[in-house]
N, C-alpha and C positions, 0 to 999 in steps of 0.2 A: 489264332490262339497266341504266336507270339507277338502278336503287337499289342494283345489285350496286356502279355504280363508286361510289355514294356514298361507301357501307363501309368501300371500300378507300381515299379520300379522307382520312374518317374517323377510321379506326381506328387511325393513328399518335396522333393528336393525343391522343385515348381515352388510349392505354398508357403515352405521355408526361404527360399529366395524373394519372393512378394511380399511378405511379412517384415522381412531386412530392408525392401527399398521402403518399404511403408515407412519404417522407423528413422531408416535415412533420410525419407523427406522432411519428416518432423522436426529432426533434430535440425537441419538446415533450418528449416522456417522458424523456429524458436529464437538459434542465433540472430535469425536479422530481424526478429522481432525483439528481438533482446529478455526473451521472457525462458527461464527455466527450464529445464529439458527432467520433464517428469516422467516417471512410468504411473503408465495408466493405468496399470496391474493393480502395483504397491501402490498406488493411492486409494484406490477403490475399498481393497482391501482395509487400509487402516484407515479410513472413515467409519468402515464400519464394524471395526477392533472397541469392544468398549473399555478394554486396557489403555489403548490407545488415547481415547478421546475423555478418557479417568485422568491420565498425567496431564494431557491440557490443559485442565479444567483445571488442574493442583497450580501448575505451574501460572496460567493466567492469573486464581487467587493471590500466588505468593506474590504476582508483578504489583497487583494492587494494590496489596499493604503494605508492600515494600515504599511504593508512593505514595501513599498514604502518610506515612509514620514521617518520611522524606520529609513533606509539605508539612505537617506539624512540629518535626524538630526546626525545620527552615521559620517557618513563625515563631517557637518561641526563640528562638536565637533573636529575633527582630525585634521584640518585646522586650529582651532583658539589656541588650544593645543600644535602646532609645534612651537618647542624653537626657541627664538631669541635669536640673541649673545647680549653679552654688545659689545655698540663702542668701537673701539678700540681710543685713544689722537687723532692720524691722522685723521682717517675717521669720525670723530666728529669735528673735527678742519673745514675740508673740506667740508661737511655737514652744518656751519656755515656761512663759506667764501660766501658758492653758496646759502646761506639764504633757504637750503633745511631741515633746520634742524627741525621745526614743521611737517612739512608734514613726515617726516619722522617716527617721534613716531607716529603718523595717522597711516601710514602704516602697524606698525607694531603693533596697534589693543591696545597701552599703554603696554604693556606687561612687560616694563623694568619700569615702577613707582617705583617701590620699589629700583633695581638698581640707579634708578637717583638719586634718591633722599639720601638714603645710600653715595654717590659719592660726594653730593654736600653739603651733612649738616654733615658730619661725615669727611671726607677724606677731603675736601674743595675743591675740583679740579677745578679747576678757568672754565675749559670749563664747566662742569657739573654744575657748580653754573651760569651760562649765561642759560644754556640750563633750566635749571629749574625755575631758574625766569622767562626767555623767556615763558614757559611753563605755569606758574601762570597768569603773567601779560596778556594772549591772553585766559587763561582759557581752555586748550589745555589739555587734560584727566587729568586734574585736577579743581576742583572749582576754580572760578577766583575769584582772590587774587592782584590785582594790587599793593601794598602796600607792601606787602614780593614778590614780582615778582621782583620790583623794589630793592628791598633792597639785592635781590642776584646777579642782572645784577653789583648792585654796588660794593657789594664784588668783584664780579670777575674782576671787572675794574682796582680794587685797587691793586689785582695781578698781574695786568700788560696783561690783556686777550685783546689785541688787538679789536675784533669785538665787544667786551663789550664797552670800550670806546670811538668806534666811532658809536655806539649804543645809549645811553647814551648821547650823544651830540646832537644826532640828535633831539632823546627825547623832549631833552632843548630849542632844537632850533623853532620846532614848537608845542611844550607847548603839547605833548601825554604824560598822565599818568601822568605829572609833569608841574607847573606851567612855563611859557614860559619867557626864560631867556636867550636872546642875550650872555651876557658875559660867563656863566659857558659854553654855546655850546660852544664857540670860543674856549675857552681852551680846551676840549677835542677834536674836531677836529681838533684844532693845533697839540695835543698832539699826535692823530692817526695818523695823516700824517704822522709827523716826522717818525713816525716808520713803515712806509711805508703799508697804506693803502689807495689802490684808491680813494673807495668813499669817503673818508675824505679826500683825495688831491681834487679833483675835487669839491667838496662842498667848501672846503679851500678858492680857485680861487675866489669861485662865491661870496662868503661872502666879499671878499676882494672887487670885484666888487659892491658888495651893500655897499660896507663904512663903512663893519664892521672888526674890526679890526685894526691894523696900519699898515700905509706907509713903516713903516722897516719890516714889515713883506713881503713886496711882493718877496721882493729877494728870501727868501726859500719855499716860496706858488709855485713861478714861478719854482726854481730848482727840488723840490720835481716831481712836475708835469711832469718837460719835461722829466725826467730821468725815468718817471715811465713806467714799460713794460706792454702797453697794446694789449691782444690778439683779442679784440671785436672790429670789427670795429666802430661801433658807437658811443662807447666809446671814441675810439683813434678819431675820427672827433670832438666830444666834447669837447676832452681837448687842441684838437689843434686853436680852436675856443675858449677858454676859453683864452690860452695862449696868442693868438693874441691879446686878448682886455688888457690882463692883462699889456701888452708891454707896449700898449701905454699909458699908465703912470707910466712910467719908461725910466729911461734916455737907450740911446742904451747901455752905458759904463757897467750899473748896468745889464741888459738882456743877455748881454755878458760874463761876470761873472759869473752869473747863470748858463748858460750855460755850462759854462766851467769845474764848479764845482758840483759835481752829490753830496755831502751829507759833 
C-alpha cells in the first residue's frame, strides 16, 4: 500500500520532468538547426483562432497594396522623369504654322520652361519669344501674364517671325488682349501676306471685302491669294470664293494682271 501511494506521489513530477527534457531537447536542436524555437501549443492553437488568421489575411492585403501603389507611384515618377528634347527652329516653326504649338508643351508635362524661357529672354529667338509669350498670354504652365505675353509675341514680330505678325493682327483686329484697332490689324495682315502667309491672305480678301483697307490694295490682296498653294480643300473653296467677290470690284484689266503676276 505504501508503495502504491508512493507512485502516485511520484509520477506527476516523473511526467513533468519528461516533458522539460522533451522541450530541452527541441530547443537544443532548433538552435543548431538554426530554426525558431516554437511552442507547439500556441501554434496549433492560433491556426486555428480565426481571429487570428482574420489579421493575416488583413495584414497580407494591406502588404499588397502597399506594393502595389509602390510600383505604380515608381512608374509614374519614370514617365513624368523621361527627358524631352528641346525643339529643334523647324519643328517649332512647324508646331506654330499648324497652331500645335500650346498643346504641345501640354503634352510634354512643361518640362522644357526653363529651356524656353533661357531661348526667348536670353538668346532672343524670335520663335521662342512667340512661343513664350504665346505661353503667358493663354497662361499655359505658366501664370498668366497677358501684358509680358504680349510684349514677347511683339518682339518676335519685330524680328520679322511671320506667325507672330499675323498673330498680332489678328489680336488688333478683334480687340483679344489688346484694345480693337482696325488700322494697326490692316498693317500687319498686310504685312503677313506679303510674305506669304495664308491666313493673313485670306483674312487680307475678307477685310478688303469689309471696306477696310484701300481700293489700290485689292490688286495684291487678289495676287497674293490666287498664287497662294493651298493643300486643304476647304481652304482652297474659300479663297476661291473670296476671290470671286473680290473680282467683282475690280476691272477684268486689273484681275488679269494680278493674275499674271504671282509677287
Amino acid at each position: 500500500m505504501k508503495a502504491f501511494l508512493i507512485m502516485l506521489l511520484v509520477l506527476p513530477f516523473v511526467s513533468f520532468a519528461s516533458e522539460a527534457l522533451s522541450n530541452e531537447r527541441s530547443v537544443t536542436e532548433s538552435f543548431f538547426n538554426d530554426e525558431p524555437v516554437v511552442d507547439k501549443k500556441v501554434t496549433d492553437k492560433s491556426a486555428k483562432d480565426p481571429v487570428v488568421e482574420g489579421q493575416v489575411a488583413k495584414d497580407s492585403a494591406a502588404k499588397d497594396k502597399a506594393t502595389d501603389e509602390m510600383v505604380k507611384s515608381e512608374t509614374a515618377s519614370n514617365e513624368i522623369l523621361q527627358a524631352v528634347q528641346i525643339y529643334s527652329q523647324d519643328e517649332l516653326l512647324d508646331l506654330i504654322k499648324n497652331n500645335k504649338h500650346l498643346e504641345r508643351v501640354k503634352d510634354d508635362r512643361c518640362q522644357l520652361n526653363r529651356d524656353i524661357v533661357d531661348r526667348a529672354v536670353k538668346l532672343k529667338i524670335p520663335a521662342y519669344q512667340f512661343l513664350y509669350g504665346d505661353m503667358l498670354a493663354w497662361g499655359v504652365c505658366f501664370e498668366r501674364n497677358a501684358e509680358l505675353g504680349i510684349f514677347y509675341i511683339r518682339k518676335s514680330s519685330e524680328q520679322g517671325l511671320i506667325p507672330a505678325i499675323e498673330q498680332l493682327g489678328r489680336y488688333y483686329q478683334v480687340g483679344r488682349f489688346v484694345q480693337k484697332d482696325q488700322e494697326k490689324a490692316y498693317l500687319l495682315i498686310y504685312r503677313a501676306a506679303s510674305l506669304g502667309n495664308l491666313s493673313a491672305q485670306l483674312n487680307l480678301v475678307q477685310m478688303n471685302l469689309d471696306d477696310i483697307g484701300s481700293p489700290y490694295d485689292f490688286e495684291n490682296s487678289y495676287r497674293w491669294l490666287h498664287h497662294a498653294i493651298i493643300a486643304d480643300q476647304k481652304q482652297h473653296a474659300e479663297a476661291a470664293d473670296l476671290l470671286a467677290k473680290l473680282a467683282q470690284r475690280m476691272s477684268p484689266k486689273l484681275v488679269k494682271k494680278a493674275k499674271r503676276k504671282a509677287y
